[in-house]
TIVONU-977772 format. One record per residue (C-alpha): residue in one letter; x negated, y, z; residue number from 0; chain. Coordinates in steps of 0.05 Angstrom, whole numbers, plus 5000, padded with zeros to 4 digits. Example, Ala and Ser with C-alpha at 12.3 -4.5 7.8 and 13.67 -1.06 7.14 Angstrom:
REM TIVONU-977772
A / 4754 / 4910 / 5156 / 0 / A
S / 4727 / 4979 / 5143 / 1 / A
//
This chain:
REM TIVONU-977772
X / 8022 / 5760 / 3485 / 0 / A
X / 7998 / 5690 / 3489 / 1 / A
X / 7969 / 5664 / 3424 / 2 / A
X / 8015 / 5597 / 3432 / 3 / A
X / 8087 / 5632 / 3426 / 4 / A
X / 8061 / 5684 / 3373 / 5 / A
X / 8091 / 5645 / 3309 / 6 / A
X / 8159 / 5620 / 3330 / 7 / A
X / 8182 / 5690 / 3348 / 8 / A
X / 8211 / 5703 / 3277 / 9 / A
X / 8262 / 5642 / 3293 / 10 / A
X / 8263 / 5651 / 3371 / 11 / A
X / 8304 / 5719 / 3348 / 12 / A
X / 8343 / 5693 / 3292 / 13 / A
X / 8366 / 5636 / 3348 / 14 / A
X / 8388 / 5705 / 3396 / 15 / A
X / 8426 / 5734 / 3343 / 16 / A
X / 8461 / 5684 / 3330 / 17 / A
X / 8478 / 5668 / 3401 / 18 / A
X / 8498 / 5735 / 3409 / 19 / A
X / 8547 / 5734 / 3340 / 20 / A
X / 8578 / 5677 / 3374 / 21 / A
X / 8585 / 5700 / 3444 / 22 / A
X / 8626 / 5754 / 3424 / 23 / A
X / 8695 / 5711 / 3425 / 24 / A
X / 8663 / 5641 / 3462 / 25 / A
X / 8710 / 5660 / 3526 / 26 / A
X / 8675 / 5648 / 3585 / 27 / A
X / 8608 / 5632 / 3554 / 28 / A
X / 8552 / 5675 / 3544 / 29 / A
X / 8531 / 5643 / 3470 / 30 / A
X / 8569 / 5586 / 3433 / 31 / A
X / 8559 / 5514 / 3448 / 32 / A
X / 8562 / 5488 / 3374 / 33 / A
X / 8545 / 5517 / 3305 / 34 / A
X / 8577 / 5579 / 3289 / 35 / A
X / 8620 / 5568 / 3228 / 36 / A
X / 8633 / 5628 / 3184 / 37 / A
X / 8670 / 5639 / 3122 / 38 / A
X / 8723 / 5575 / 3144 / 39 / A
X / 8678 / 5539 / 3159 / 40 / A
X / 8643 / 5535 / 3093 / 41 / A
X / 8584 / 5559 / 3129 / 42 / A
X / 8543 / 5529 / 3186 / 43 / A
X / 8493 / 5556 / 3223 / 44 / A
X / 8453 / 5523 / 3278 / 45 / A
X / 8389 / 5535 / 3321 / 46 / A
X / 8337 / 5513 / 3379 / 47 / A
X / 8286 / 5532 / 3405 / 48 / A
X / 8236 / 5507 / 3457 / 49 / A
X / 8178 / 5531 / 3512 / 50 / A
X / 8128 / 5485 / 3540 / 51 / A
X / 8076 / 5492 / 3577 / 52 / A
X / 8029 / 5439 / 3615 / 53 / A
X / 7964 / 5426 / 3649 / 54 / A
X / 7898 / 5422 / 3597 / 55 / A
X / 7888 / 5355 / 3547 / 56 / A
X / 7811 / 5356 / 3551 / 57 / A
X / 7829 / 5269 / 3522 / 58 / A
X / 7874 / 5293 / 3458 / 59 / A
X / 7931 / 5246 / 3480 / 60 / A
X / 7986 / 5293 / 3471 / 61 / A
X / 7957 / 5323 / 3404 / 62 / A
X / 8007 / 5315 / 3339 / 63 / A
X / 8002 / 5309 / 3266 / 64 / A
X / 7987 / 5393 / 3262 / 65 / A
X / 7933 / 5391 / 3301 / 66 / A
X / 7974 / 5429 / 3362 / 67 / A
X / 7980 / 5404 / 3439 / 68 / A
X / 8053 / 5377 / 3450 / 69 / A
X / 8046 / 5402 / 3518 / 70 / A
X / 8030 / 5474 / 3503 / 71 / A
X / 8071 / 5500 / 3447 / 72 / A
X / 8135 / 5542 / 3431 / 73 / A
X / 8175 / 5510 / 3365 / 74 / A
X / 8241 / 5540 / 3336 / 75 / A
X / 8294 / 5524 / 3289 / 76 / A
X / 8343 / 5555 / 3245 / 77 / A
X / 8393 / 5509 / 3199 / 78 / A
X / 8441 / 5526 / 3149 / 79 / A
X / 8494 / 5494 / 3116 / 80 / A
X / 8534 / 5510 / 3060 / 81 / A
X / 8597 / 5469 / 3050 / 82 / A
X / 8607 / 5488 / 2966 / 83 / A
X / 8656 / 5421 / 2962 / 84 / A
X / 8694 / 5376 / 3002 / 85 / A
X / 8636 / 5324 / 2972 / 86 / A
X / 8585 / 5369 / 2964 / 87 / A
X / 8539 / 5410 / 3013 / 88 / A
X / 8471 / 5444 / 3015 / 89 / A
X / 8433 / 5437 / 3078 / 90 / A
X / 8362 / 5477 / 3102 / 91 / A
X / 8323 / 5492 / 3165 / 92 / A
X / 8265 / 5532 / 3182 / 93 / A
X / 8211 / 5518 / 3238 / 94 / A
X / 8164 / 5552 / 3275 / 95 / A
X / 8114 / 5529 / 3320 / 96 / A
X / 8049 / 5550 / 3349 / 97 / A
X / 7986 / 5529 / 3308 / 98 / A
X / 8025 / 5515 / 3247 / 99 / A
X / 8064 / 5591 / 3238 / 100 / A
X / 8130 / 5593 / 3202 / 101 / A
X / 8146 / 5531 / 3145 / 102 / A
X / 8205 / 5495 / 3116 / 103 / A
X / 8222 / 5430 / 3149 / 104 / A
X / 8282 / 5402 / 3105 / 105 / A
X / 8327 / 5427 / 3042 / 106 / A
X / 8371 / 5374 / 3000 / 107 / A
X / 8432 / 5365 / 2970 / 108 / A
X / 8483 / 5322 / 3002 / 109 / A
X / 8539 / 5282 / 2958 / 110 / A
X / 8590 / 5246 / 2990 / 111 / A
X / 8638 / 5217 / 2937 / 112 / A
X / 8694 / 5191 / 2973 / 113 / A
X / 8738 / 5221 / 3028 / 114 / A
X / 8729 / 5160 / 3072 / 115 / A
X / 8647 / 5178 / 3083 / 116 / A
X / 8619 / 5102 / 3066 / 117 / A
X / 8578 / 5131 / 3015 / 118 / A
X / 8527 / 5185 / 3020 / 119 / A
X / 8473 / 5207 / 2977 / 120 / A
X / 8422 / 5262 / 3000 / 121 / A
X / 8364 / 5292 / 2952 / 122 / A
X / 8308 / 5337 / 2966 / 123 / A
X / 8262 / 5335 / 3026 / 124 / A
X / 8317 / 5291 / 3073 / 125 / A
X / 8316 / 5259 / 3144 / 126 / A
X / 8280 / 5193 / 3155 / 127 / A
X / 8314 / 5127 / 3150 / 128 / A
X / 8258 / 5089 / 3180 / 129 / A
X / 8256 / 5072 / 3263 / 130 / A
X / 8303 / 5110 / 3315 / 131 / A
X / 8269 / 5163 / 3344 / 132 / A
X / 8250 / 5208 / 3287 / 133 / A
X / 8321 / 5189 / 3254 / 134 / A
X / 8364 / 5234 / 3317 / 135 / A
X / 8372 / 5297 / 3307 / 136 / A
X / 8386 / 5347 / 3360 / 137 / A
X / 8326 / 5363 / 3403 / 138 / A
X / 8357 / 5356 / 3468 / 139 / A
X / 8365 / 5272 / 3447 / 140 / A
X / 8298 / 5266 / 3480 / 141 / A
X / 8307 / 5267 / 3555 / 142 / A
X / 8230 / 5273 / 3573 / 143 / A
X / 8174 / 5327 / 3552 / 144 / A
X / 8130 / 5279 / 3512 / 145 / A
X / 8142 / 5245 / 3448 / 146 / A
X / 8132 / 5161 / 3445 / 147 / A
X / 8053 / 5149 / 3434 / 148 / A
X / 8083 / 5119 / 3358 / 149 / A
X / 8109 / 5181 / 3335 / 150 / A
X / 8059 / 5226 / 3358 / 151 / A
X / 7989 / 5195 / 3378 / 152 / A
X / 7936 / 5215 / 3317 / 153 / A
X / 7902 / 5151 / 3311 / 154 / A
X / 7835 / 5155 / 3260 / 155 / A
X / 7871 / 5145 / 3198 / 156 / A
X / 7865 / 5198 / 3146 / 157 / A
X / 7901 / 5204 / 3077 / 158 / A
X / 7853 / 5245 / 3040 / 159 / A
X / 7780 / 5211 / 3078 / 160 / A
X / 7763 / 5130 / 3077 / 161 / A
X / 7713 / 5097 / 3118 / 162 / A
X / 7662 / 5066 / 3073 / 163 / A
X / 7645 / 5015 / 3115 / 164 / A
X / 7665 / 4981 / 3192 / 165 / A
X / 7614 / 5016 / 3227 / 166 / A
X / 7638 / 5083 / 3201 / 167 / A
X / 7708 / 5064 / 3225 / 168 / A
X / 7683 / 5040 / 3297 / 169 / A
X / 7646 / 5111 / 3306 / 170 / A
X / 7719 / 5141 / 3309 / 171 / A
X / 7743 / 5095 / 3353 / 172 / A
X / 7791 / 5143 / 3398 / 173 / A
X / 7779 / 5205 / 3364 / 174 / A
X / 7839 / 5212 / 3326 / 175 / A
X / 7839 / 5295 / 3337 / 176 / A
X / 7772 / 5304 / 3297 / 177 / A
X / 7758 / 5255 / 3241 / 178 / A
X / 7700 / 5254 / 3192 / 179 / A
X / 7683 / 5197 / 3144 / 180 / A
X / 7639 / 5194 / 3090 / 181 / A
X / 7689 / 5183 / 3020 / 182 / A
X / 7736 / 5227 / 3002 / 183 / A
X / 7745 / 5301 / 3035 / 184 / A
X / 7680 / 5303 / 3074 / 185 / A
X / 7707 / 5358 / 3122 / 186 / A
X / 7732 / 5340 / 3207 / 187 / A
X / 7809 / 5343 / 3209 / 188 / A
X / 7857 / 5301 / 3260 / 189 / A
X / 7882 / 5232 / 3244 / 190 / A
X / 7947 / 5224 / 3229 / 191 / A
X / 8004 / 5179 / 3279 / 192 / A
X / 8043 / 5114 / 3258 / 193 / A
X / 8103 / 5150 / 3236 / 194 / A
X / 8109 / 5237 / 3228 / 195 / A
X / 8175 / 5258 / 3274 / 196 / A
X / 8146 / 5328 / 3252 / 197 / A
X / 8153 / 5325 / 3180 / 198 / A
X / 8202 / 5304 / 3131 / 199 / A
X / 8186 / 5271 / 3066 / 200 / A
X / 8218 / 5285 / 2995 / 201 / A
X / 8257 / 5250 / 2954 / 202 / A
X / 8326 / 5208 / 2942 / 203 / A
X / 8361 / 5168 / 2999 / 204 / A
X / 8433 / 5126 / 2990 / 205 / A
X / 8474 / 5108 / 3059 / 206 / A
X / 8535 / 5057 / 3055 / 207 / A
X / 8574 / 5033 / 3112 / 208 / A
X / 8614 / 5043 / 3176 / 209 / A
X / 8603 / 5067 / 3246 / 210 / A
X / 8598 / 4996 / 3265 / 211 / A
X / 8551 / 4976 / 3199 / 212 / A
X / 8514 / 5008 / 3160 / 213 / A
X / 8455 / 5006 / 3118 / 214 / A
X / 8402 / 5062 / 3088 / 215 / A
X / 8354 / 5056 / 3034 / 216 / A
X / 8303 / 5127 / 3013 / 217 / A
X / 8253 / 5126 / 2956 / 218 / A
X / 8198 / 5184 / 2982 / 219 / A
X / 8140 / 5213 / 2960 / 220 / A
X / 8096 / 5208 / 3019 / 221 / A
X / 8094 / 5156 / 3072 / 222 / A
X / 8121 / 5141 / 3137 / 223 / A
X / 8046 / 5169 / 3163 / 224 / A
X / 8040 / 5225 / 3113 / 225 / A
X / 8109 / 5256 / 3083 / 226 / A
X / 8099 / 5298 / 3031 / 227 / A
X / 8132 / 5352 / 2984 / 228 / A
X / 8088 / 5342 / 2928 / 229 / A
X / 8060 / 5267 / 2904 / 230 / A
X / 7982 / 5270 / 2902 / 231 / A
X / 7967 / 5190 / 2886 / 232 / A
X / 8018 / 5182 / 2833 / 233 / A
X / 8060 / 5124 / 2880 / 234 / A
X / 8113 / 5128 / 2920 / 235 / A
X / 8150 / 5094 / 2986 / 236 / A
X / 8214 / 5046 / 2988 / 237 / A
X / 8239 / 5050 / 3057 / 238 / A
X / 8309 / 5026 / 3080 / 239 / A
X / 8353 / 5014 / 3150 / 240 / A
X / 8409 / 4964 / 3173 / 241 / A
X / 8435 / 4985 / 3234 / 242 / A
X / 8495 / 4945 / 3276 / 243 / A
X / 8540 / 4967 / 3329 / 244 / A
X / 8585 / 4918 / 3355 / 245 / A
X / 8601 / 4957 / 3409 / 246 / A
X / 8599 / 5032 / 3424 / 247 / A
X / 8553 / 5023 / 3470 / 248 / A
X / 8505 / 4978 / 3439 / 249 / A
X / 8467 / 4992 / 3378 / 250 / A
X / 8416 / 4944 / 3338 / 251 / A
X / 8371 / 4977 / 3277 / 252 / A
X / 8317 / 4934 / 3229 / 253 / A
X / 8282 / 4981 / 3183 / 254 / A
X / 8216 / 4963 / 3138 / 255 / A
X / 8176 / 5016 / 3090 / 256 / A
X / 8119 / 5014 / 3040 / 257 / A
X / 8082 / 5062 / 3005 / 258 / A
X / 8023 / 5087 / 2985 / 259 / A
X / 7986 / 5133 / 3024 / 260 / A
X / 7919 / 5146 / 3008 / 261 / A
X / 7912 / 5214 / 2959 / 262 / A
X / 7890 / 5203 / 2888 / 263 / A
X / 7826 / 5245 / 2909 / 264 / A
X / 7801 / 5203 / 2967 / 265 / A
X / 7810 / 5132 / 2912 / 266 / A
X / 7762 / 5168 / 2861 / 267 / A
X / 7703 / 5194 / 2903 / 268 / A
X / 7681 / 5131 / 2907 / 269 / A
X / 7684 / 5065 / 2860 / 270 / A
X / 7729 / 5013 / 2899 / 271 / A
X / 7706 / 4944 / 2910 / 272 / A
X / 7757 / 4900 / 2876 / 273 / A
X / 7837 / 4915 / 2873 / 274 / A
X / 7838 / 4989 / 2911 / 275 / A
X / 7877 / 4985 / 2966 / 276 / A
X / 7927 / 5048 / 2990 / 277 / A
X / 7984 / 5014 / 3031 / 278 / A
X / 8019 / 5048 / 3093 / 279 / A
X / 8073 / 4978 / 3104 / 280 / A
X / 8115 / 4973 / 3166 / 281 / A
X / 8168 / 4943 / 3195 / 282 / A
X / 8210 / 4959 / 3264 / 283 / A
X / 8262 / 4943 / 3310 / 284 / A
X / 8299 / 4993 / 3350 / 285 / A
X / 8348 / 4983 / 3407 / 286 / A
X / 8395 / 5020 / 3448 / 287 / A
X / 8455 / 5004 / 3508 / 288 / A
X / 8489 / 5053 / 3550 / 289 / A
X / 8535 / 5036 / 3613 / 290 / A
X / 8558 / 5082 / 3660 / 291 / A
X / 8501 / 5133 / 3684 / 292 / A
X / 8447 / 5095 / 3642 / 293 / A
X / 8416 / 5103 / 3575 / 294 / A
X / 8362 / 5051 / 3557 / 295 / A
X / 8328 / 5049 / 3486 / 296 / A
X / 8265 / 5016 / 3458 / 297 / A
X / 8232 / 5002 / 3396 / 298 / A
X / 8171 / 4961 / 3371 / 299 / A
X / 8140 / 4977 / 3295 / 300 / A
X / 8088 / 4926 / 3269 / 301 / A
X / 8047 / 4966 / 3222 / 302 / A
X / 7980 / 4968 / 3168 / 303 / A
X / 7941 / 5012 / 3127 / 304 / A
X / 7903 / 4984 / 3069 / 305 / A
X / 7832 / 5017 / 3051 / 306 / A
X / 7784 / 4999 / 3002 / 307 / A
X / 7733 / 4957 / 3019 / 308 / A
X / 7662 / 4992 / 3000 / 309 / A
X / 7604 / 4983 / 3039 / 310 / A
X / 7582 / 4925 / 3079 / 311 / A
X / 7611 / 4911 / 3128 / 312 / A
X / 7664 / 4919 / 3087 / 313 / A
X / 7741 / 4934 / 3101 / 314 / A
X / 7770 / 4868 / 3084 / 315 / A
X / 7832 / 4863 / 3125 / 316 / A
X / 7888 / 4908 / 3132 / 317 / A
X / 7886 / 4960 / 3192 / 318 / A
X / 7937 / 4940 / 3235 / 319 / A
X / 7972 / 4965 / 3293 / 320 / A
X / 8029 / 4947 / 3340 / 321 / A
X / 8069 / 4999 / 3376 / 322 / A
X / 8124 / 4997 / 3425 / 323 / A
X / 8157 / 5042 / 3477 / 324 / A
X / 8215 / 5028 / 3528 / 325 / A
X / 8256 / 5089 / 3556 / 326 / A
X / 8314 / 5098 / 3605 / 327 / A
X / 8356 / 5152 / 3637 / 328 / A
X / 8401 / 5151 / 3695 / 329 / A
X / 8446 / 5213 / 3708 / 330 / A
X / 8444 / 5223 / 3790 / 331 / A
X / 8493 / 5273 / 3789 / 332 / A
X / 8530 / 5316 / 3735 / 333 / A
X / 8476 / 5369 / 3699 / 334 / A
X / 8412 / 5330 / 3732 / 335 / A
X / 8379 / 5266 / 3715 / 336 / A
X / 8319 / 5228 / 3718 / 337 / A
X / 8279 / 5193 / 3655 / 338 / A
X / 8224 / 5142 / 3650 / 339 / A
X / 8188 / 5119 / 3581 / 340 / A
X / 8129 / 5067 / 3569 / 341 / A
X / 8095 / 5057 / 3509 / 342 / A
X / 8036 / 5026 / 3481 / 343 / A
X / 7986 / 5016 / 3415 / 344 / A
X / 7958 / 4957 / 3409 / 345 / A
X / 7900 / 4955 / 3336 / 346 / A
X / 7870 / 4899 / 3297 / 347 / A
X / 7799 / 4875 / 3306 / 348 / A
X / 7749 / 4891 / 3254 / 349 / A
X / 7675 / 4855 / 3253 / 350 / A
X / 7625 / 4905 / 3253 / 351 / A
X / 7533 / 4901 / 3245 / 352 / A
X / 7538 / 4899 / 3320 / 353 / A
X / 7608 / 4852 / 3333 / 354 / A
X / 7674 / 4852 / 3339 / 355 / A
X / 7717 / 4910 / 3366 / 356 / A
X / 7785 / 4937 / 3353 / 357 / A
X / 7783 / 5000 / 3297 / 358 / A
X / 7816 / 5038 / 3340 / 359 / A
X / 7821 / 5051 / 3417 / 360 / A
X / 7883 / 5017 / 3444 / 361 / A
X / 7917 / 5069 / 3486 / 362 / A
X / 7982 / 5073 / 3530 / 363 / A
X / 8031 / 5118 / 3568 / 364 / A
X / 8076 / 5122 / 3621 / 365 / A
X / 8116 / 5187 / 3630 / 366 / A
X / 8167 / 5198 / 3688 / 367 / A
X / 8206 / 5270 / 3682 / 368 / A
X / 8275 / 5301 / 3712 / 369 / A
X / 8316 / 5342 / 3666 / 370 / A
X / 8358 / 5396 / 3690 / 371 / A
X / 8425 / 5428 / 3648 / 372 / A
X / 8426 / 5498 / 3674 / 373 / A
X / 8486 / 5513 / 3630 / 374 / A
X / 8510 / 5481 / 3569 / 375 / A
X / 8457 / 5493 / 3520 / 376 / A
X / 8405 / 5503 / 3560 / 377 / A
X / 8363 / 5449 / 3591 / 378 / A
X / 8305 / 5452 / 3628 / 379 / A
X / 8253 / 5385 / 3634 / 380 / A
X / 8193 / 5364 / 3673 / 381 / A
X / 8144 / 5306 / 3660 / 382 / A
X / 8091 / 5273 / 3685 / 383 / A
X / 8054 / 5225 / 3634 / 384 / A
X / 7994 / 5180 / 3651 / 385 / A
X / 7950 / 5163 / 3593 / 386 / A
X / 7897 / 5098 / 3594 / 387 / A
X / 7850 / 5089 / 3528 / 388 / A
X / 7792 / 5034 / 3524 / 389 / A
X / 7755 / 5076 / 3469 / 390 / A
X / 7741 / 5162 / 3459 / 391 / A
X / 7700 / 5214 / 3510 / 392 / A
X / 7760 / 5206 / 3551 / 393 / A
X / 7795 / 5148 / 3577 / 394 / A
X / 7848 / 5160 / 3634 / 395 / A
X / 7879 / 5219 / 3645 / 396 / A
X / 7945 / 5244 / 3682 / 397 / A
X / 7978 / 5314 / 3645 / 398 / A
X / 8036 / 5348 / 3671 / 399 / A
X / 8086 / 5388 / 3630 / 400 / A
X / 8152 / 5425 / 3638 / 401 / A
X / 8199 / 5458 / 3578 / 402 / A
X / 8257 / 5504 / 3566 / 403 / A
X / 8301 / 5488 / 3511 / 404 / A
X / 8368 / 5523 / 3480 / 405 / A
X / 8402 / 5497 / 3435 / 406 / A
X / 8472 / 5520 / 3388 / 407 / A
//
């Protein structure tokens, strides 16, 4: 068996089984094409699951937030949810995925007070509200193989490890897979991305509005960066959403976040110069049109961390970073389509003993796949996604993927 679908197995089979329950009066179909409700509907049950394979990363550009390759990796999911009250429901789902074994991804309690839906409350580890991408849920919403570079690119900032100094930071410069820095956990792990679309963070979140206006507000342990189940600096993160749809088939979104990031370990190894900085701040836009066969969405996030400055050359300025991606997809003929996404990350300069540079290594992407619907339920994609970096061992590099996912 190969080590990279060992995990998700447990889920792969729970997904089966209930494809098979549901088959068994879907006429015509060989497994439903929607949650199976049981128990009149006070019960929902859901699942995906996902294979994909692709050619060798020897760069780390497809590497996520768990330290596993995006392009070689089976995931799973199982979701449940359990309708006790017209207004109230309780809502859980199990992952799997290679490198990272069997975990929960979300459980909370969802209130929704009035029978016309304007108000919802949600509690426990809940969905983001920040950005577009990590906010849609089903799987099969992302018509390519990769994920945007701003969602999933480990750039070299860690949580529980600071860089004393400038030089230690430009050292890293495009080695976001293996990061070592001298205060704080001493030990190599991966950086983490801009925003987590793996991981859901903890806490309360209020939504009020319409289909055509609405507006989100969360208060989270963790950060956009690092979500978390339990606090470990003692802060926490306001993040909120306005999104506007004056059309169906246009859509607008503003969202902004702050929190602190930094764990409570990494701020005492070392005496902080002045007012200790901790800060994860952002702010994005996000759009999206559709007209007949096309689909085109982008969004751009202006983000910082704050560190504290130490050492000299010391850490003075936030750690900023611009991202942005563009994606479209055309439908050429019913079940088959075509997709295209470009994105970039653009990082601050920092003035280092030897001059100025950027902290980290300004990368991009261009990916260009074909998605296939074998059935409904099943899709199959392909990609193709060119990678340039001007920092790291590795600068250019071309990967190739393709993936099976099912979905109920």
């Amino acid at each position: 068996m190969l080590p990279w679908t060992r995990f998700p197995l447990i889920v792969v089979a729970a997904c089966v089984a209930l494809s098979c329950y549901g088959a068994r009066d879907a006429s015509g179909q060989s497994w439903p094409t929607e949650p199976v409700a049981l128990l009149d509907g006070r019960l929902l049950l859901a699942a995906d699951a996902s294979l994909t394979y692709g050619t060798a990363d020897p760069g780390w550009f497809a590497y996520t937030d768990y330290a596993t390759d995006a392009l070689r990796r089976a995931r799973a999911g199982l979701t449940l949810e359990v309708r006790a009250a017209r207004w109230l429901a309780f809502l859980a789902e199990v992952r799997a995925e290679s490198g990272s074994g069997v975990r929960p991804y979300a459980w909370y309690v969802r209130f929704t007070p009035d029978e016309t839906g304007l108000v919802t409350v949600q509690a426990g580890r809940i969905p983001p509200v920040f950005g577009a991408y990590a906010r849609r849920s089903y799987p099969q919403d992302n018509p390519l193989v990769g994920d945007p570079l701003l969602y999933q690119y480990l750039t070299t900032i860690r949580a529980d490890s600071v860089p004393a100094s400038t030089d230690d930071l430009a050292r890293q410069r495009g080695r976001g897979w293996l990061v070592r820095y001298p205060v704080g956990n001493l030990g190599a792990y991966s950086g983490l991305p801009v925003v987590s679309s793996s991981r859901w963070d903890t806490g309360v979140q209020g939504r009020v509005g319409t289909q055509a206006l609405e507006a989100a507000v969360a208060v989270t342990t963790g950060t956009l960066s690092n979500p978390l189940v339990a606090n470990d600096n003692g802060g926490w993160q306001l993040a909120g959403r306005a999104a506007w749809r004056p059309r169906p088939f246009l859509s607008v979104g503003v969202s902004a976040a702050r929190g602190a990031f930094l764990t409570a370990e990494a701020l005492a190894s070392r005496p902080a110069a002045g007012r200790p900085g901790r800060d994860q701040q952002a702010f994005g836009v996000d759009v999206e049109t559709s007209w007949d066969r096309w689909i085109v969405r982008g969004e751009f996030v202006a983000n910082r961390w704050r560190v504290p400055p130490l050492d000299a050359p010391a850490i003075t300025d936030p750690l900023g970073v611009r991202a942005a991606y563009v994606e479209t997809r055309v439908r050429l003929r019913p079940g088959l389509y075509v997709a295209a996404r470009a994105d970039r990350l653009w990082f601050s300069s920092i003035r280092t003993s030897s001059g100025e540079t950027t902290w980290d290594a300004d990368v991009s992407r261009v990916e260009v796949g074909l998605g296939y619907t074998i059935r409904r339920g099943l899709l199959l994609k392909s990609s193709v996604l060119s990678h340039w970096r001007d920092g790291g061992r590795i600068r250019r590099d071309t990967l190739a993927g393709i993936q099976l996912l099912f979905w109920l």
